[in-house]
N, C-alpha and C positions, 0 to 999 in steps of 0.2 A: 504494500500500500504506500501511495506516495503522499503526506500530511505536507503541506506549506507551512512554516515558521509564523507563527502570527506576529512576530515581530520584525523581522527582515524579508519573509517569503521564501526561504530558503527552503531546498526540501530534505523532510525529515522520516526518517523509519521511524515504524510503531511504537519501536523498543527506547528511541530517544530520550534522556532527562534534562539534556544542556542543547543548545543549538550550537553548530561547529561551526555557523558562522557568522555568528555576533556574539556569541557564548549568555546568552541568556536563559536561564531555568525556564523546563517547559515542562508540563502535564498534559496527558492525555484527558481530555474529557468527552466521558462517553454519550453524556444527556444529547453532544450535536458532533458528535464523530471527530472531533478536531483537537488538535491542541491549544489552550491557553500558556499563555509568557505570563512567569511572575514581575513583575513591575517592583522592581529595586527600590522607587521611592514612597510610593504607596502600599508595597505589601500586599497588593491585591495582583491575583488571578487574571488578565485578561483575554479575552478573545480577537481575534485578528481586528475588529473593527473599535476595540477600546472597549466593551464591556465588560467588568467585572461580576464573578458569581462568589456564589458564598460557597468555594472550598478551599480543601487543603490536600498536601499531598497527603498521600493516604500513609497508614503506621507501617507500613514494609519499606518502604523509601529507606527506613533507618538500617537497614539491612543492605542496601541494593539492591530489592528484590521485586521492585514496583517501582513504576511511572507513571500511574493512573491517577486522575483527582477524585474525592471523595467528598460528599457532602456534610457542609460544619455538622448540620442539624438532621432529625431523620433516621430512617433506616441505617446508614452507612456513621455515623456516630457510635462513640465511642466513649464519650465522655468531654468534658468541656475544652481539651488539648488536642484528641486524637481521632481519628476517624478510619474506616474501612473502607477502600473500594469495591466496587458493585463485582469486580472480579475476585478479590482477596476475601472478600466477608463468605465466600462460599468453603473455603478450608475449613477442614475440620482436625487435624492433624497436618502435623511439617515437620523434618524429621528433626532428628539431633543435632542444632548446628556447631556443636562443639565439636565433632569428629571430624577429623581433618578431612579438606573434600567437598563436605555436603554442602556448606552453604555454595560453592560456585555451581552444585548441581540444582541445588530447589532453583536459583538461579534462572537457571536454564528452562529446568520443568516452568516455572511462573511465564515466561518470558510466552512459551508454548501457550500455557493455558491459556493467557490472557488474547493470544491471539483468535485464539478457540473461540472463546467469551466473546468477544466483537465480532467475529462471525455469526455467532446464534443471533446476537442481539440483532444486527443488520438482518438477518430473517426474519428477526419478530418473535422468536420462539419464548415459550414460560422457561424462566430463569428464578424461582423462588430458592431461598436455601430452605434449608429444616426448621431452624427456627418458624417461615413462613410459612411453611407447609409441610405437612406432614412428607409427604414424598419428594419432597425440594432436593436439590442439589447438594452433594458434598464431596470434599476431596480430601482424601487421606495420601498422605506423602510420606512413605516410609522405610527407613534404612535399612537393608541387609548384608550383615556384615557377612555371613554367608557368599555372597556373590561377587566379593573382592578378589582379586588375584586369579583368576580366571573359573574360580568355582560353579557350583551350579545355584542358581538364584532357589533361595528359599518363599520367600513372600512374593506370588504374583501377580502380575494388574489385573485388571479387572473390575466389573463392577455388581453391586447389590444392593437392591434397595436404596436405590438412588445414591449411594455412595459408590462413589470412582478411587477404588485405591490404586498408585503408580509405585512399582519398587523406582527409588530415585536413582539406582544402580543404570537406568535407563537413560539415563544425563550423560551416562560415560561415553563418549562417540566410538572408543575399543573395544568397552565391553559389549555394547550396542550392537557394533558391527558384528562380534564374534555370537552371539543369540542369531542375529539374523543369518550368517552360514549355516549355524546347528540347525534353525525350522528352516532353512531352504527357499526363505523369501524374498522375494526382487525387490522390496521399499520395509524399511522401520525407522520409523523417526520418532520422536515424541510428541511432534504434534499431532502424525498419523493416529499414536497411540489414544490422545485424547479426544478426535474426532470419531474412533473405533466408538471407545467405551461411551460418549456421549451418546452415539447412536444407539444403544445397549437400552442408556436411560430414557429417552426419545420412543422407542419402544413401547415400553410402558406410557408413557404418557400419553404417546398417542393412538397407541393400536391396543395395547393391553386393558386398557379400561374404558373404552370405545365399543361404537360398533363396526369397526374395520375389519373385525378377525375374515371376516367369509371373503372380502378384496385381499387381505395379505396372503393366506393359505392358496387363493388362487393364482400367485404368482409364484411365492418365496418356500411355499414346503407348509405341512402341518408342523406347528413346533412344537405341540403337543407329546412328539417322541423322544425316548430318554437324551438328555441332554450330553448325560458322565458317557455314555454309551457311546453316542452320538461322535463327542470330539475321540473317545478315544481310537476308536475305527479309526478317523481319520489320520492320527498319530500313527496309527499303527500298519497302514498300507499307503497308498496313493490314490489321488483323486481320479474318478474314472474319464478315458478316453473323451473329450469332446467337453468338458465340465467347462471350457472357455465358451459354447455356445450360450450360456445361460448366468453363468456367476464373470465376476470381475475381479474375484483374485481365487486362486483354489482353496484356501481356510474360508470360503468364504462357500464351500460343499458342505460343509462341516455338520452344520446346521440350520434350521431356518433363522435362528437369531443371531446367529455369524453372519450371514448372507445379507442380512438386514442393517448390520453394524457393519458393514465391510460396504453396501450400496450407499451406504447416509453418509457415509465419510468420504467416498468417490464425491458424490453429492459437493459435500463444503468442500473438499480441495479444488472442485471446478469454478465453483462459484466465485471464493475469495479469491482464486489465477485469476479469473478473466476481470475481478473486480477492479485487483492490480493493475491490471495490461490497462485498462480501462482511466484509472486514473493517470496514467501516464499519455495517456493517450494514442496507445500502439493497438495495429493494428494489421492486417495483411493485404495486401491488394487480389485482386479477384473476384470473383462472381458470391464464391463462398467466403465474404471477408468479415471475419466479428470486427464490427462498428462500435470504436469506443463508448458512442451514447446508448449503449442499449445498459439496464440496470440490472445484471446479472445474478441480484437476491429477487427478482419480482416475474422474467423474463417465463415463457412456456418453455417447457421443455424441448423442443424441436429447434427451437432457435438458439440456447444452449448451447444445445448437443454440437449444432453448428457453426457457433463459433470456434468450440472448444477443438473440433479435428483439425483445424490446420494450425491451429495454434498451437496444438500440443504436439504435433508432427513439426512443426518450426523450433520450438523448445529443446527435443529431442533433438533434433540436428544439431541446433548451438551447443550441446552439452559435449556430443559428440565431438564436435570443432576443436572444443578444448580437452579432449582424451578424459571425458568425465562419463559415466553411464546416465542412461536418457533418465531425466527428470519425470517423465511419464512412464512407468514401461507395464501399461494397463492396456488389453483392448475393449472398446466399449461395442460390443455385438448387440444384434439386433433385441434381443431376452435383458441383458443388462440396461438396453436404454427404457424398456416397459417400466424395468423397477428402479430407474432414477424420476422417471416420472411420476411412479406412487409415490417417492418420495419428495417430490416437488409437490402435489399433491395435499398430500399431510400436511406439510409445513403452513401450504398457503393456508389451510384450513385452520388449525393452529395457533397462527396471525391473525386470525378472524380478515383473511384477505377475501375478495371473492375470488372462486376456484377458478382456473382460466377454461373452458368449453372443452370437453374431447371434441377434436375435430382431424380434420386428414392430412395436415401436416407431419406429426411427428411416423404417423403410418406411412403416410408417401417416402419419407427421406428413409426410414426402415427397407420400404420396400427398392430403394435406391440403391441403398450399401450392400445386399445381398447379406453377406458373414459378416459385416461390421467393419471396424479398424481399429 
């Protein structure tokens, strides 16, 4: 994402606290997507055009561990000095930052999360914590010492009952790398991870206590079948012949609730890319070219789907260029774009958006690609 400096215009990534080119403290504020500049002589907060809001940085700042601004007053208070922001008040555990290490990894995990968090919210999605809701949001961040020095991780991510735990062993980009050899996977990352397991929670929210079950079943699998069962078959052999015509990564055969957390994460990595490209304003020439102005959290599916193939075949190639592996290395067939669409779907419902019409677009362009790309 590209943020303009609201005091010089300079541009800034998400993760920024200082601007590098006027060196003035900056917050991310999430209520209008943008950063506010602290103001040196007033102490106040403002926004690119001079308005001041009523926050502060949020109590992880003290750590390094946050850039986000937080409201004085409210939900995201704290007390008459301190405050939480709208991303950080969802932790429910962080691990031990005295162990040497951890803090530059919650670090990192935060950095992820928070990216995560501005993705749902730009969708619209409920973001309540537990306190607000019984089935709210939470994040457990947890250390295993176990998984140091190339061991086998004890505590695994995943999630329950709306809790998302991350072993932060998951921060380490070696030991990371070395898990993702052992499962045999073409992408792990950490923000992967958290857009996995958010989809997990999403789940529930929107299909689990709904009446969507008889639409999900008809795409994604009954997930009514053992679950422990379920993934361990898949451990235990290989995904069958052709499992690319219908799922978008192979864990994602595993189960219908794998398949479902593995399509909602495809989902936001599409969405927040082209959101990017978007704000910068890139785009490809051709017939089939994503148009910076298209809002690619609101967009139908078909035109999506369409931005995103030559984009992510352009992407690939650059990575390529520089002896790096493709930044994509998904294909989206014709069975995986049906269920990024239920999942577009959801969401708009979700947002209390109105739903965009079935009509013969995204079917024509299916019927285009043949086996996909």
């Amino acid at each position: 994402m590209a943020f303009p400096c609201p005091n010089c215009r300079h541009q800034l990534h998400l993760e920024e606290s200082a601007c590098p080119s006027c060196a003035h403290a900056v917050g991310y504020d999430w209520r209008i997507d943008a950063f506010r500049h602290l103001d040196p002589r007033a102490r106040e907060w403002h926004d690119a055009e001079g308005s001041a809001a009523a926050v502060k940085p949020c109590a992880n700042v003290h750590y390094g561990a946050c850039n986000w601004l937080a409201d004085e007053t409210g939900a995201e208070a704290l007390g008459p000095t301190r405050a939480m922001c709208r991303a950080c008040r969802h932790n429910r555990m962080i691990p031990d930052l005295a162990v040497r290490g951890v803090l530059q990894r919650w670090r990192r995990i935060e950095e992820a999360k928070r990216r995560m968090i501005r993705g749902a919210i730009k969708l619209g999605l409920p973001l309540e914590t537990k306190a607000e809701r019984g089935d709210g949001l939470a994040f457990d961040f947890l250390y295993d010492a176990a998984a140091e020095n190339g061991y086998v991780p004890q505590l695994l991510t995943g999630h329950a009952g709306g809790v998302i735990t991350l072993n932060v062993i998951e921060a380490d980009d070696a030991a990371r790398e070395r898990i993702r050899h052992q499962m045999g996977e073409p992408y792990r990352t950490l923000l992967g991870h958290f857009r996995h397991e958010i989809g997990h929670y999403y789940w529930y929210r929107l299909v689990a206590v709904t009446d969507m079950h008889d639409p999900f079943r008809a795409l994604f699998g009954d997930e009514r079948i053992d679950y422990a069962a379920a993934v361990q078959r898949y451990y235990a052999g290989r995904p069958a012949l052709g499992w690319a015509d219908d799922h978008v990564s192979a864990y994602a055969t595993a189960h219908p609730w794998e398949d479902f957390a593995e399509t909602f994460a495809h989902y936001l990595h599409i969405v927040d890319t082209l959101g990017a490209m978007a704000d910068f304003g890139v785009g490809l020439e051709g017939n089939r070219a994503p148009h910076p102005d298209i809002d690619a959290y609101r967009v139908a599916t078909a035109t999506l789907v369409e931005r995103w193939i030559p984009i992510s075949f352009a992407l690939n190639a650059v990575n390529r260029a520089i002896g790096q592996p493709d930044l994509y290395p998904f294909r989206l067939s014709p069975g995986v774009m049906l269920k990024l669409d239920f999942v577009s779907r959801l969401i708009a419902r979700a947002a209390g958006r109105e739903e965009i019409p079935e009509g013969s677009e995204l079917a024509a362009m299916i019927a285009s690609l043949g086996h996909g790309v």
